[in-house]
Backbone as CSV, one residue per row, in Angstrom:
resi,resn,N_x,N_y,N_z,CA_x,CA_y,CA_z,C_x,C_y,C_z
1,UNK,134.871,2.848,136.564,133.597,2.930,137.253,133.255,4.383,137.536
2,UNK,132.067,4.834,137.638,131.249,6.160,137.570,131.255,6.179,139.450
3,UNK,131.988,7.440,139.864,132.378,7.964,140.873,131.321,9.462,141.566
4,UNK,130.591,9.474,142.636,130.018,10.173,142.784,130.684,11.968,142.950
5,UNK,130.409,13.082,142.652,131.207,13.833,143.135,132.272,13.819,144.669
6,UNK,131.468,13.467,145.703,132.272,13.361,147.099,133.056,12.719,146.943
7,UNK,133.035,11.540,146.701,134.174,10.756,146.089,135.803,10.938,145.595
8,UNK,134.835,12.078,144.260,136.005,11.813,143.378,136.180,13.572,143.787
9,UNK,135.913,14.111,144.806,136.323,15.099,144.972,137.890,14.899,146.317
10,UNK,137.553,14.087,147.282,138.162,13.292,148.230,139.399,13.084,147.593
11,UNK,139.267,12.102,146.480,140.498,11.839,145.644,141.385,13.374,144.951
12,UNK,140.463,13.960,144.576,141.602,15.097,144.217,142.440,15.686,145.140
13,UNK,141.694,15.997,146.555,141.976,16.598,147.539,143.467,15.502,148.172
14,UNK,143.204,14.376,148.143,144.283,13.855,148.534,145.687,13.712,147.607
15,UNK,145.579,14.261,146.277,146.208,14.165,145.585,146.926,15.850,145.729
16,UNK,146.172,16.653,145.773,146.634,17.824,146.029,147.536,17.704,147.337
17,UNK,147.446,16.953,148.773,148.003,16.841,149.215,149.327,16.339,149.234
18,UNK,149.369,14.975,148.571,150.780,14.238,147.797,151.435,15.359,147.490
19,UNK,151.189,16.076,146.433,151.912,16.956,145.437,152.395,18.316,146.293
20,UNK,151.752,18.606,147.158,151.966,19.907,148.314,153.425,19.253,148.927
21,UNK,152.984,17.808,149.454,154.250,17.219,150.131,155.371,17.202,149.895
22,UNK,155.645,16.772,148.237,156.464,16.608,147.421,156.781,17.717,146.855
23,UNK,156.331,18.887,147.782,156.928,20.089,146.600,156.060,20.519,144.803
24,UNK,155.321,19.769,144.343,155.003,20.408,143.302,154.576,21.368,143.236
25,UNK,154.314,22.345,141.642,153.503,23.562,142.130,152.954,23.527,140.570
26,UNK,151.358,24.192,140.445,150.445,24.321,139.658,150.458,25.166,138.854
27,UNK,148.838,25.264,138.001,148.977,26.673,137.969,147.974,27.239,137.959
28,UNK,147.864,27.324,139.431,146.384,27.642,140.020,144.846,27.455,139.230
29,UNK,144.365,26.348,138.910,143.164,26.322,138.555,142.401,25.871,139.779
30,UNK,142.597,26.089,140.990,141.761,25.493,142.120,142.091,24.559,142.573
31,UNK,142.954,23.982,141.850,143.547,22.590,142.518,144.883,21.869,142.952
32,UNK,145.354,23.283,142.302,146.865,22.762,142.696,147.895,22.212,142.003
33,UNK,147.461,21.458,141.067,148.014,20.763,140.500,149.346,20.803,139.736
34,UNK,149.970,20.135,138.761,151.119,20.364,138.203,150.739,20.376,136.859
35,UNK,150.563,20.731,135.992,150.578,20.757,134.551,151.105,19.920,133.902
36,UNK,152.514,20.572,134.507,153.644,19.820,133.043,154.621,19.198,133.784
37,UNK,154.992,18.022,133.751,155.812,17.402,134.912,157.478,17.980,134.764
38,UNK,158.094,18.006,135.986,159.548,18.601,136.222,160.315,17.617,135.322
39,UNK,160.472,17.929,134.491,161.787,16.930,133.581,162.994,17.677,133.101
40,UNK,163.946,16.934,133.183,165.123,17.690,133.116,165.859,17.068,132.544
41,UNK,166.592,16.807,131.555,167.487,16.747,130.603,168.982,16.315,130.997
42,UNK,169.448,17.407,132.656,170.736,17.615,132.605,170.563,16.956,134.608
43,UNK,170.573,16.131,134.019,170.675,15.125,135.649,169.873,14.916,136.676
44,UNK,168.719,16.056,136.301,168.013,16.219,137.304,166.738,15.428,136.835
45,UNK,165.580,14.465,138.057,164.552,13.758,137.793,163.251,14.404,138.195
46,UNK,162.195,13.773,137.806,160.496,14.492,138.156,160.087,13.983,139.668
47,UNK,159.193,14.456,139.844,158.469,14.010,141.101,157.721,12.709,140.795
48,UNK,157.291,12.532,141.832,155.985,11.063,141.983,154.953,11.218,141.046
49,UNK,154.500,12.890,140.916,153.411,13.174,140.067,153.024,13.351,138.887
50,UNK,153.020,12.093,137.854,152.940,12.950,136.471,151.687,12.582,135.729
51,UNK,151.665,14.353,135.899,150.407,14.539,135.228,149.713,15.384,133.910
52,UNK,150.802,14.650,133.088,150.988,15.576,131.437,151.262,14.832,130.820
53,UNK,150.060,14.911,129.692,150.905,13.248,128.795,152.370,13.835,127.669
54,UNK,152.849,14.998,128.103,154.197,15.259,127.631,155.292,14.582,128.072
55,UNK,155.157,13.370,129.238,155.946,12.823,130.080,156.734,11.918,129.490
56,UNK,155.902,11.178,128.258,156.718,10.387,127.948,157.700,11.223,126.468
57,UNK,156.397,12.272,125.707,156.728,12.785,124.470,158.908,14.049,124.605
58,UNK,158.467,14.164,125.434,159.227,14.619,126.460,160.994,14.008,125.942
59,UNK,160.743,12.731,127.070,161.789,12.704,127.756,161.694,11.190,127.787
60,UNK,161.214,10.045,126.938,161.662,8.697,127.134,162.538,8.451,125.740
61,UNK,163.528,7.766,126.338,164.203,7.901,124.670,165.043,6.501,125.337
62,UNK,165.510,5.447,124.010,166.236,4.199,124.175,166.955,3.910,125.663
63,UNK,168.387,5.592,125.240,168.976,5.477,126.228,168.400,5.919,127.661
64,UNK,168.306,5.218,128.924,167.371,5.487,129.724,168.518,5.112,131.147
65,UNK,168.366,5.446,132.453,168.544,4.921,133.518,166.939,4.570,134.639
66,UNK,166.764,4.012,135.269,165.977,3.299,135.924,166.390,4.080,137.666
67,UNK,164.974,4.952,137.922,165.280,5.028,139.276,163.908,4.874,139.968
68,UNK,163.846,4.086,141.195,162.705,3.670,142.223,162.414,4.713,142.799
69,UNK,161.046,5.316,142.985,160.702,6.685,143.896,159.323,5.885,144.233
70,UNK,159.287,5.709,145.810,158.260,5.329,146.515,157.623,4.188,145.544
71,UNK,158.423,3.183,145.164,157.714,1.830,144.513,157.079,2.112,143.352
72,UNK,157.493,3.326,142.459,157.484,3.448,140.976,158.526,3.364,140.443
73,UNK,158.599,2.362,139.790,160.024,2.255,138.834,160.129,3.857,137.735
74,UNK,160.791,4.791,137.966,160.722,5.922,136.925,162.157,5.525,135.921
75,UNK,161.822,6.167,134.841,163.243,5.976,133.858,163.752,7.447,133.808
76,UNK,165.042,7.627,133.305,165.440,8.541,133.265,166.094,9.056,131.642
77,UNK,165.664,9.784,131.029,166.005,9.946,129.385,167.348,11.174,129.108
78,UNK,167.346,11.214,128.305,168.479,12.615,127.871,167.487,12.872,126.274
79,UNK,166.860,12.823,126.061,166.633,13.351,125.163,164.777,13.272,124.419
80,UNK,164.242,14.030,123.772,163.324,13.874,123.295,163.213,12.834,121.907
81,UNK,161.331,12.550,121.998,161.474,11.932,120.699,162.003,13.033,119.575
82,UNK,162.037,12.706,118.096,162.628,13.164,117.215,160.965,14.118,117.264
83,UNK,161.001,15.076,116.375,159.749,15.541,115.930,158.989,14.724,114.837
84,UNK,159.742,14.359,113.277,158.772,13.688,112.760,159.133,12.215,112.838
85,UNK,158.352,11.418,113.059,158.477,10.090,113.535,157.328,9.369,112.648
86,UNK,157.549,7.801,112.317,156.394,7.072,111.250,155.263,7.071,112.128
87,UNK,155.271,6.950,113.465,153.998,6.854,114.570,153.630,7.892,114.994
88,UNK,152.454,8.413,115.204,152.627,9.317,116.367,152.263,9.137,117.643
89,UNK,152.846,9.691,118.068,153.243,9.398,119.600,151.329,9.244,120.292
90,UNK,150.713,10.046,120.168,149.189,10.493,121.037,148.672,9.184,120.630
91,UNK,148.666,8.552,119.005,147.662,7.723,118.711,148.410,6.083,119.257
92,UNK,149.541,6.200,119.387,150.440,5.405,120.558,149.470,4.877,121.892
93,UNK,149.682,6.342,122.350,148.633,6.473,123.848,147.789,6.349,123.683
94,UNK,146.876,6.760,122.868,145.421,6.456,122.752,145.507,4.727,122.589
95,UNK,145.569,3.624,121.769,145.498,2.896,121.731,146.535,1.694,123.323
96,UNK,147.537,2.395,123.945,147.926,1.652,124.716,146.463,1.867,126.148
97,UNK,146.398,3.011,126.321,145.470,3.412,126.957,143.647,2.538,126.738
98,UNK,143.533,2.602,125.417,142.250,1.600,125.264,142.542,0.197,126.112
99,UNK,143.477,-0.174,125.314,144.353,-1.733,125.554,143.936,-2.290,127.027
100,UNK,144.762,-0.919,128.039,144.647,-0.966,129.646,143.780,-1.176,130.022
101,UNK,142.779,0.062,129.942,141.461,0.327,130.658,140.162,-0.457,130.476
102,UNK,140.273,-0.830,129.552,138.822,-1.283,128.659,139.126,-3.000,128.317
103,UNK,140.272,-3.403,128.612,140.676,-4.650,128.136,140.433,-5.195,127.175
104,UNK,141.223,-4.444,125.848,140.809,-4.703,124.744,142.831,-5.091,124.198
105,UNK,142.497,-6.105,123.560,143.514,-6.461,122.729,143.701,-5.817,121.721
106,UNK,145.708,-5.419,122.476,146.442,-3.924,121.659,146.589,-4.416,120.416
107,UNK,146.466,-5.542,119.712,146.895,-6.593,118.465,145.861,-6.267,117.591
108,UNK,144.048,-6.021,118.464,143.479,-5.925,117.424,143.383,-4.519,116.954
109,UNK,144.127,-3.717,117.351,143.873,-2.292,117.060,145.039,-1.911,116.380
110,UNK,144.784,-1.465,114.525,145.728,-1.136,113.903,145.831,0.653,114.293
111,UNK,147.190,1.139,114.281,147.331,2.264,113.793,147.182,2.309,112.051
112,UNK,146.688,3.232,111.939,146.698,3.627,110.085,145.745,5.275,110.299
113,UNK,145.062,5.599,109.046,144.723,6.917,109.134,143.625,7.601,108.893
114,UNK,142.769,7.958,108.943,141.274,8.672,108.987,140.337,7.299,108.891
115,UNK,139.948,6.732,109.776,140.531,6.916,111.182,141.563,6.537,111.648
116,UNK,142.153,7.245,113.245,143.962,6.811,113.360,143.669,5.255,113.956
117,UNK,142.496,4.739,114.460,143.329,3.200,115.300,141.919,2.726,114.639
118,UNK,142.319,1.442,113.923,141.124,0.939,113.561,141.321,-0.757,113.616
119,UNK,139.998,-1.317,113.977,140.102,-2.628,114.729,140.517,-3.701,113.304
120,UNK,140.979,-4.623,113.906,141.306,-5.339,112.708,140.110,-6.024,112.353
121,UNK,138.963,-5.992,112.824,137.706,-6.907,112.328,136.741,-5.721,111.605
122,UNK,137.341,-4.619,111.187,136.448,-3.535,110.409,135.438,-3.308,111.101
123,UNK,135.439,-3.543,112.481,133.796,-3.017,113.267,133.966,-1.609,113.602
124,UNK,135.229,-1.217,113.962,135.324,0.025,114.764,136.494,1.082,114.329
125,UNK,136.173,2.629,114.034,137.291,3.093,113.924,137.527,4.231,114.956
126,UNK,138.685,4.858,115.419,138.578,5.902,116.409,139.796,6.968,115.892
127,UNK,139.056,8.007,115.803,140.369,8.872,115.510,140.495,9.819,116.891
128,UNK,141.610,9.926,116.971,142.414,10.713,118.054,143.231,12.206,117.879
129,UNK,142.298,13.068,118.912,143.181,14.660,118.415,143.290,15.084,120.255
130,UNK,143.532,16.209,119.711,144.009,16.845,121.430,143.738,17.860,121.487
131,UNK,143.015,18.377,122.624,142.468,19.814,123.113,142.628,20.443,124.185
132,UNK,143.665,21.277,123.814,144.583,21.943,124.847,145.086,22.807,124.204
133,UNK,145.170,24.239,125.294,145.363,25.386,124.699,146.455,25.629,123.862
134,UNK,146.536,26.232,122.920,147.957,26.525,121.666,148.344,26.685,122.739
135,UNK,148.347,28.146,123.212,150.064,28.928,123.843,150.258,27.513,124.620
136,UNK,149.609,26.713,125.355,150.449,26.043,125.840,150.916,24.528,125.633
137,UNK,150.534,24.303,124.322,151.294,23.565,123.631,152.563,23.919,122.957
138,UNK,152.500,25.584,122.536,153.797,26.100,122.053,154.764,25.945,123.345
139,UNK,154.463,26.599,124.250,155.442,26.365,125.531,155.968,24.564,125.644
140,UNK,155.154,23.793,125.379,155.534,22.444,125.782,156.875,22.247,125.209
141,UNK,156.507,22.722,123.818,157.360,22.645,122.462,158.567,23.546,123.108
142,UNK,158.900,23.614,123.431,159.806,24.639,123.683,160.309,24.508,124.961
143,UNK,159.569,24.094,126.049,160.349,23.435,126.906,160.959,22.110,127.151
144,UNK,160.094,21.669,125.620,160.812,20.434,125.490,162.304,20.272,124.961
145,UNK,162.740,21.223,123.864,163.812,21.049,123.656,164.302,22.478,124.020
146,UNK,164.420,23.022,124.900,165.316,24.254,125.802,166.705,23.914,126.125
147,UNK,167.250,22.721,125.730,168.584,22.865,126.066,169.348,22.515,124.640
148,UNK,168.428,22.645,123.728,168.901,22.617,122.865,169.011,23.636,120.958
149,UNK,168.159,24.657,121.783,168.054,25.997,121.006,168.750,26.939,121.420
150,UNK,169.011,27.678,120.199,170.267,28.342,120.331,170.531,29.389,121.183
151,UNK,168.993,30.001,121.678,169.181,30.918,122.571,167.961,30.414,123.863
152,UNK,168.676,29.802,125.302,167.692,29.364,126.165,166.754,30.572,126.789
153,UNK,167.791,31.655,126.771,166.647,32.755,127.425,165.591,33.359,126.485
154,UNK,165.804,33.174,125.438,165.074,33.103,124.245,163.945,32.599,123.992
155,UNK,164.264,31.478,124.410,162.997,30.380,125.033,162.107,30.663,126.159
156,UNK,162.670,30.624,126.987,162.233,31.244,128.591,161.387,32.660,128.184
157,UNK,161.625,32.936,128.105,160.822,34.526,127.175,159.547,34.385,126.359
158,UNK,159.809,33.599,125.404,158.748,32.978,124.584,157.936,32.195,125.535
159,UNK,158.316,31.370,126.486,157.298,30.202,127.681,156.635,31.519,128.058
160,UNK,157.245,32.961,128.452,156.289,33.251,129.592,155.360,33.620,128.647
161,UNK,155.567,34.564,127.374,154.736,35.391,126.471,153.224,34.124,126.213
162,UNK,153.508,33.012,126.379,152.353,32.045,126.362,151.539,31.856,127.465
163,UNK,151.677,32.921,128.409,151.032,32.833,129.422,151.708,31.686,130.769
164,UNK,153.246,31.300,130.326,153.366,30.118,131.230,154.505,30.339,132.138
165,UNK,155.089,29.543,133.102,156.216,29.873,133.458,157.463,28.763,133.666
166,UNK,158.735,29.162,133.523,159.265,28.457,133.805,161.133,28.849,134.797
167,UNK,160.584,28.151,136.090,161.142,28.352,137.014,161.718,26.820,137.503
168,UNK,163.217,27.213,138.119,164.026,25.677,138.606,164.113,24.968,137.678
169,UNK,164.191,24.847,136.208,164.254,23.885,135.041,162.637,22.867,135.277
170,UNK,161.689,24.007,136.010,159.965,23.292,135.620,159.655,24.437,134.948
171,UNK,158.556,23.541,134.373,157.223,24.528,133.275,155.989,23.928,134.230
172,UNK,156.062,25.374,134.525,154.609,25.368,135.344,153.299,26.519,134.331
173,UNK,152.607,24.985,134.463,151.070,25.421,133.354,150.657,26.879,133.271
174,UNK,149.925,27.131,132.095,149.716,28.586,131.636,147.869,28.230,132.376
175,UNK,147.837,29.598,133.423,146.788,30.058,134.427,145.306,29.636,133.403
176,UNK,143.903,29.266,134.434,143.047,28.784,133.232,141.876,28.194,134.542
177,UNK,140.746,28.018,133.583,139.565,27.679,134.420,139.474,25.857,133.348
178,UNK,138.668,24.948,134.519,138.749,24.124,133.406,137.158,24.119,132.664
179,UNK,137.321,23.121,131.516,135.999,23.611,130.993,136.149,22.676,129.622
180,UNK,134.964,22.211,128.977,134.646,21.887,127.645,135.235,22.839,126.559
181,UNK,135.856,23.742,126.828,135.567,24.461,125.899,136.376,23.993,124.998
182,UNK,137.473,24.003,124.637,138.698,23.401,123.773,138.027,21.627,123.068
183,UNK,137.789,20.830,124.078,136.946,19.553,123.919,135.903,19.957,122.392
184,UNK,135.090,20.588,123.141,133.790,21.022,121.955,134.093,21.168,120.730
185,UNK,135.388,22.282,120.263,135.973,22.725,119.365,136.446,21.916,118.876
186,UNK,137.409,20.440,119.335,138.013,19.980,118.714,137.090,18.329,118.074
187,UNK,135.964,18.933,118.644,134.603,17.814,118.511,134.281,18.120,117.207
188,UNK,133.912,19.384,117.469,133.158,19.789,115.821,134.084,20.312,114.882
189,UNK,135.670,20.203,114.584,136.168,19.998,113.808,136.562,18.608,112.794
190,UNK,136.801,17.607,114.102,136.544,16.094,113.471,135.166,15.426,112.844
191,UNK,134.418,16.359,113.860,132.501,15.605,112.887,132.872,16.405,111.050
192,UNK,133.291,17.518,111.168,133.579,18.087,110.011,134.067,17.185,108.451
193,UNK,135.255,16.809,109.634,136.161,16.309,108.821,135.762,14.776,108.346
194,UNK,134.965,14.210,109.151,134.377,12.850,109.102,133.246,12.755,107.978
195,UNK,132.482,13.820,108.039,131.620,14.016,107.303,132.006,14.665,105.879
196,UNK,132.942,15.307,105.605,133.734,15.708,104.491,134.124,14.556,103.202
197,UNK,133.984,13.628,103.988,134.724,12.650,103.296,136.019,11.802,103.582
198,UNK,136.627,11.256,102.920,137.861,10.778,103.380,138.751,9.470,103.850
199,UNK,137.124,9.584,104.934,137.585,8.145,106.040,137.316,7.011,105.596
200,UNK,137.757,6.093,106.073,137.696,4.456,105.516,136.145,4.370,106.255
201,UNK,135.450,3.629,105.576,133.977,2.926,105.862,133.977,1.713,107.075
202,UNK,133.319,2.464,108.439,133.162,1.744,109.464,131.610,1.980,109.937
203,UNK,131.255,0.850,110.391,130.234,0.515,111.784,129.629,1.406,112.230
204,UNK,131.188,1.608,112.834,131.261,2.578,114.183,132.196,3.323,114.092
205,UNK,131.821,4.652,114.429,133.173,6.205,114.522,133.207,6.393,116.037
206,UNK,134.206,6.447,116.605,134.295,7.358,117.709,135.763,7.859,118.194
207,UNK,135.477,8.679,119.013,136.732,9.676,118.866,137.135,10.191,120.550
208,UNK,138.417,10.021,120.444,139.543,9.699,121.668,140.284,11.319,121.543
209,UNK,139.702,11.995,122.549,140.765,13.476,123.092,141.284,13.027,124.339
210,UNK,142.427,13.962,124.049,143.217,14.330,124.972,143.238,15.417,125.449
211,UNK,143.215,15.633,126.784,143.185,16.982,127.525,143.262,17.111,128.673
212,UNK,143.417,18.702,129.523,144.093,18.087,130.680,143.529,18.963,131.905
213,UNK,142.174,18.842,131.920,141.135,19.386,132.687,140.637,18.447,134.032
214,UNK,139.801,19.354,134.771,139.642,18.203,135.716,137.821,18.328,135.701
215,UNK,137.063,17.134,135.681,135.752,17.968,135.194,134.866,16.624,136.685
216,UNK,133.725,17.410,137.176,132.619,16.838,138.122,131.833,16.341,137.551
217,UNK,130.382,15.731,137.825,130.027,15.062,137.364,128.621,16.131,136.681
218,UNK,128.408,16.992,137.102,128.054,18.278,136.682,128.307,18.652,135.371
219,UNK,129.456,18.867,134.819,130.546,18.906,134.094,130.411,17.883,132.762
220,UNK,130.555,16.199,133.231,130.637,15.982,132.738,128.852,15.618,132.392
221,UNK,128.146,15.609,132.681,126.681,15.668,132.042,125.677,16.371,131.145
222,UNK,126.865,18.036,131.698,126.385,19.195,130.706,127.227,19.055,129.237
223,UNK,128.466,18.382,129.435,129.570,17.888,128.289,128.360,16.822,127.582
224,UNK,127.683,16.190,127.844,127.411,14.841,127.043,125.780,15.528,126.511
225,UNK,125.399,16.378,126.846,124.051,17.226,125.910,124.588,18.038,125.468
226,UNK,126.015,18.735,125.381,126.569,19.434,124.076,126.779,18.431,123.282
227,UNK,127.524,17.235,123.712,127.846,16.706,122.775,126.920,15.772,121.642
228,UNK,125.597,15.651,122.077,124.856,15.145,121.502,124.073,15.739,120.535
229,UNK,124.099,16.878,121.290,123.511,18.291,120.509,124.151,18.672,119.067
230,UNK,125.610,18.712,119.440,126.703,19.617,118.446,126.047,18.191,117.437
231,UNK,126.399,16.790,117.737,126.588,15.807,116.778,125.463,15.279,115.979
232,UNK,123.861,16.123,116.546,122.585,15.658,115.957,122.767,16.460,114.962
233,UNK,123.442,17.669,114.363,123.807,18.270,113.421,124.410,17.714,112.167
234,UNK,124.780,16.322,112.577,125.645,15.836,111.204,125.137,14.348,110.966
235,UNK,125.113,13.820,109.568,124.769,12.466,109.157,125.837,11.724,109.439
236,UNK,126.926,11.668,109.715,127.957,11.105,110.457,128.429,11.396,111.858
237,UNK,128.109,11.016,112.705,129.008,11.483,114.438,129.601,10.233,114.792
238,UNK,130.206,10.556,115.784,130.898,8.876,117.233,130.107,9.062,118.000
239,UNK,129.910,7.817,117.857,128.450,7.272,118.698,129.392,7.067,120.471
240,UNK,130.744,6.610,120.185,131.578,7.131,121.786,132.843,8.359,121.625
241,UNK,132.698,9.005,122.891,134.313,9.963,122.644,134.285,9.911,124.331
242,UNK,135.868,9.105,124.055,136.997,9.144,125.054,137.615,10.543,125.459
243,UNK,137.707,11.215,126.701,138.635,12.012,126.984,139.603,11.671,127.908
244,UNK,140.775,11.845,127.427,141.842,11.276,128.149,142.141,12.767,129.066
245,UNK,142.145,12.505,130.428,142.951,13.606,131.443,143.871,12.800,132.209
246,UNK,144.627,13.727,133.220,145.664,12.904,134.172,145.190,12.120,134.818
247,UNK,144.954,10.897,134.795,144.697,10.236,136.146,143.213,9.881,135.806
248,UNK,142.793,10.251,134.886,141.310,9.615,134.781,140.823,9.483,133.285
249,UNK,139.927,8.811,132.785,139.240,8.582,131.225,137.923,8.836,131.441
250,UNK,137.430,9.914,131.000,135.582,10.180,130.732,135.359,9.445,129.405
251,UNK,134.120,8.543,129.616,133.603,7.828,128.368,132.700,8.291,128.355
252,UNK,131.643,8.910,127.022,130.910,9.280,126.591,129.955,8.846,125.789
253,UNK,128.863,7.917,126.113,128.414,6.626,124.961,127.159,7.789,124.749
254,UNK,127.109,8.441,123.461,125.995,9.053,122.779,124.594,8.603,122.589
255,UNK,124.381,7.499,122.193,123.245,7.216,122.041,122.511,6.446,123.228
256,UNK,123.524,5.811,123.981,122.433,5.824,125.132,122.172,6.908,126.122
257,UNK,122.974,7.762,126.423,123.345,9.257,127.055,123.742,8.651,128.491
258,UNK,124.753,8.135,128.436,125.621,7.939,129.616,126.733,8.178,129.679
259,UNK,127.428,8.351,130.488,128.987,7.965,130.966,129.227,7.941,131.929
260,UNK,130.720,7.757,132.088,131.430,6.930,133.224,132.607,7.306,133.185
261,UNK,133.421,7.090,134.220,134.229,8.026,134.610,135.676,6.293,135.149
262,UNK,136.271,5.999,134.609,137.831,5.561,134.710,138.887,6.324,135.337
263,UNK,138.962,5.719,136.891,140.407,6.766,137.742,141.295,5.664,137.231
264,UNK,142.493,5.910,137.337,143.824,5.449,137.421,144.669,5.886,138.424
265,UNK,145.796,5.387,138.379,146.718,5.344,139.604,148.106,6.012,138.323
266,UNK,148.633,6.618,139.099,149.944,7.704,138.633,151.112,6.781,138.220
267,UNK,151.186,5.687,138.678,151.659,4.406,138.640,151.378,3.755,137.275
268,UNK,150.213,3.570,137.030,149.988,2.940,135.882,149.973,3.908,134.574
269,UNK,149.639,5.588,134.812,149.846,6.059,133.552,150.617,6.199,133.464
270,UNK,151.997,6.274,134.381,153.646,6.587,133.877,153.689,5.331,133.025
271,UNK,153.612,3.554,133.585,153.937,3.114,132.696,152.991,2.487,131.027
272,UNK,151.859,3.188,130.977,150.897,3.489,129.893,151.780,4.604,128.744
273,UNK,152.386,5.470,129.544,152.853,6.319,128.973,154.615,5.824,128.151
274,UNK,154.473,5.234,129.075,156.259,4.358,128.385,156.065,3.226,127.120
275,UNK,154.722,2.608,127.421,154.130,1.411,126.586,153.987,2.378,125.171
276,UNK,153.721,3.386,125.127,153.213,3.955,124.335,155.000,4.689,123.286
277,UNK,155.462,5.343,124.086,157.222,5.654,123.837,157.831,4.511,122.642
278,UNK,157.562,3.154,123.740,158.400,2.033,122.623,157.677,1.788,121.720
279,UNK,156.631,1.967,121.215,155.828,1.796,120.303,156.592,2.548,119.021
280,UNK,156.631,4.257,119.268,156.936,5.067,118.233,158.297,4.489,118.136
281,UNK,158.856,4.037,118.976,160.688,3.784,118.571,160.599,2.606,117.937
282,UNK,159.616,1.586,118.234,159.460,0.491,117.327,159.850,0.533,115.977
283,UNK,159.040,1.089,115.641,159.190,1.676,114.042,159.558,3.443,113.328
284,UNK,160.745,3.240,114.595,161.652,4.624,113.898,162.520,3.517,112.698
């Protein structure tokens, strides 16, 4: 449901509070927040707050232990997924995430490829990318497997040169304003690519980012006349694009020029984010 700013400003503010309580720390975009959740490898567990869809890419793996923190069941991993895997992990989430929010049956939505999730009744296809800064996707990469390259300070060195840091066995996010901007870019590379050729013949195109901004309703209104704008440019666009952030889904329906705004509970994307884990191990 579409949340007025006061609102959904209230909600951040109380969330910034949680995370103050609990010790997290940001990286300063105004809000406090945590980036990249505390995961640790070598015994040690995350906070209440996770708010990086690296959470599951991370750190859910078969072998697991099970620990309760304030009436969230959390798991506990030793290891990352593999790097190349038959699934990938995002178009995982993207489709467990539709499944949730939108109450759409995960059965009728195949994974396959240009587009990545496509309905089994040929009405709809959605491809899924992610827009978020390199350096700090390289850092992810790298703090993801830090206990297992050959030189850790090596690593640690390379996190900061990305603008990021990493202190107490956390990666705390590389400094940043939030903004369309990355979104846009990774908009008008897929209209590109859609229009290039390639894709299987659908209906309907639309297209599911990931990213990890926090946007008003300001924000998101000036987002939906770029985006209509960038896409009146091409004989092919998505008539919807999903942005996935922590804790919330912006829907973007183009041709009527609306959207709406989906909160979630920290609760349900940890286990969105696990639904999504057994998926890729499904078919390792």
């Amino acid at each position: 449901m579409r949340k007025g700013n006061g609102e959904r400003n209230r909600g951040r503010k109380m969330r910034r509070r949680e995370m103050q309580k609990a010790g997290a720390r940001g990286g300063e975009r105004g809000d406090g927040r945590l980036f990249t959740p505390a995961f640790i490898t070598s015994g040690q567990f995350f906070p209440e707050q996770v708010t990086r869809w690296t959470v599951v890419l991370q750190y859910v793996t078969i072998k697991m232990k099970i620990i309760r923190l304030k009436g969230i069941t959390m798991k506990k991993w030793d290891a990352p997924l593999p790097k190349h895997t038959k699934l990938d992990y995002y178009e995982c989430y993207a489709k467990i995430i539709l499944s949730h929010l939108l109450s759409i049956n995960c059965e009728s939505i195949l994974i396959r490829d240009r587009p990545d999730l496509q309905f089994i009744d040929d009405s709809r296809g959605i491809e899924v990318t992610q827009a978020i800064d390199q350096d700090q996707q390289i850092a992810e990469n790298l703090y993801t497997n830090i206990h297992s390259v050959r030189s850790k300070e090596g690593a640690i060195q390379e996190i900061h040169h990305c603008g990021c840091k990493y202190e107490d066995g956390i990666l705390i996010g590389k400094l940043g304003t939030d903004s369309f901007k990355f979104i846009m870019k990774a908009i008008e590379t897929k209209l590109e690519k859609l229009n290039n050729g390639g894709y299987a013949r659908f209906c309907h195109y639309e297209l599911f980012v990931f990213s990890d901004i926090y946007a008003n309703d300001m924000m998101l209104n000036d987002a939906l006349l770029s985006m209509r704008t960038l896409s009146n440019k091409y004989k092919l666009s998505f008539e919807k694009i999903f942005v996935s952030v922590p804790g919330s889904l912006y829907i973007f329906e183009l041709p009527s020029k609306q959207f709406h705004v989906i909160d979630y509970s920290n609760k349900l994307q940890y286990e969105m984010a696990c639904q999504a884990r057994e998926l890729v191990e499904a078919d390792m």
